[in-house]
N, C-alpha and C positions, 0 to 999 in steps of 0.2 A: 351469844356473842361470837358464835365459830361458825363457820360456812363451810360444807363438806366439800371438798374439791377434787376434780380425776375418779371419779368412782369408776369402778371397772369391777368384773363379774371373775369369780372365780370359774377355772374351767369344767368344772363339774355342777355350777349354777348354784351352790350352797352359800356362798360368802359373796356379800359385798366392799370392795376395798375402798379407802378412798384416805384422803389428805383431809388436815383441816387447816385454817386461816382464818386470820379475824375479816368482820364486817366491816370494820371501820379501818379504814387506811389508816386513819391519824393514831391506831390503838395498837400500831405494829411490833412497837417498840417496849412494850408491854404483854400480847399473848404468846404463851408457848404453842408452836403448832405441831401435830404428830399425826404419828398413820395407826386406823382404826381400820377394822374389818366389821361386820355384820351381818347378821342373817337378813333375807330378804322381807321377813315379817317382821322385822322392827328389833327380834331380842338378843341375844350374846352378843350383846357390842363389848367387843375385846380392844383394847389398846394394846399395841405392837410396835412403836417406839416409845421414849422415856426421857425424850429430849426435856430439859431444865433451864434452859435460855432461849428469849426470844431469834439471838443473835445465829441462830441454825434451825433451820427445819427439812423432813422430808415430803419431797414433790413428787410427783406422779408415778403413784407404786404400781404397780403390775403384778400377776403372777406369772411363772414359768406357766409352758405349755402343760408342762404332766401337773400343776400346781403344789411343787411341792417348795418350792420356793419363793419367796417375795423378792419383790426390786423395784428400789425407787432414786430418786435421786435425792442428794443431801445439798443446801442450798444455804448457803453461809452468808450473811451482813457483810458486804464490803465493807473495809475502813474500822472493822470490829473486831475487838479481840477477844479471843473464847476462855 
C-alpha cells in the first residue's frame, strides 16, 4: 500500500534512501509515511523516522556529501493540528 519516493544513493553506493507514500490518494488521511534506507540487494531495510500521524511526513531525504548525515524535508497537513 506504500510507494517508495525520492530514492537517492548513498555516496559511498551502499544505502539506498528514499520516502514512502500511499498509492491511493484517497488513503492519505490514513497512511503514516517515513524515510527508509536499504541496501541495493533488497536487505537491511532500516526505518529512520518514526512519525505516528498521517498529519506529517518526511519528503525528499538526501545524504550529506561525506554521507554522514541525512536531510530531508518535513511536510505538515495544512489546516491540521499535530
Amino acid at each position: 500500500a506504500l510507494n517508495a519516493s525520492a530514492a537517492t544513493w548513498s555516496p559511498d553506493g551502499e544505502w539506498i534512501l528514499f520516502g514512502t507514500h500511499s498509492v491511493d490518494e484517497y488513503a492519505v488521511d490514513e497512511v503514516v509515511s517515513n524515510i527508509y534506507r536499504v541496501r541495493p540487494d533488497g536487505t537491511d531495510l532500516e526505518q529512520l523516522t518514526f512519525f505516528e500521524t498521517h498529519q506529517i511526513r518526511g519528503v525528499t531525504p538526501r545524504y550529506s556529501p561525506d554521507g554522514k548525515w541525512i536531510f530531508f524535508t518535513g511536510q505538515v497537513r495544512p489546516g491540521k493540528q499535530l
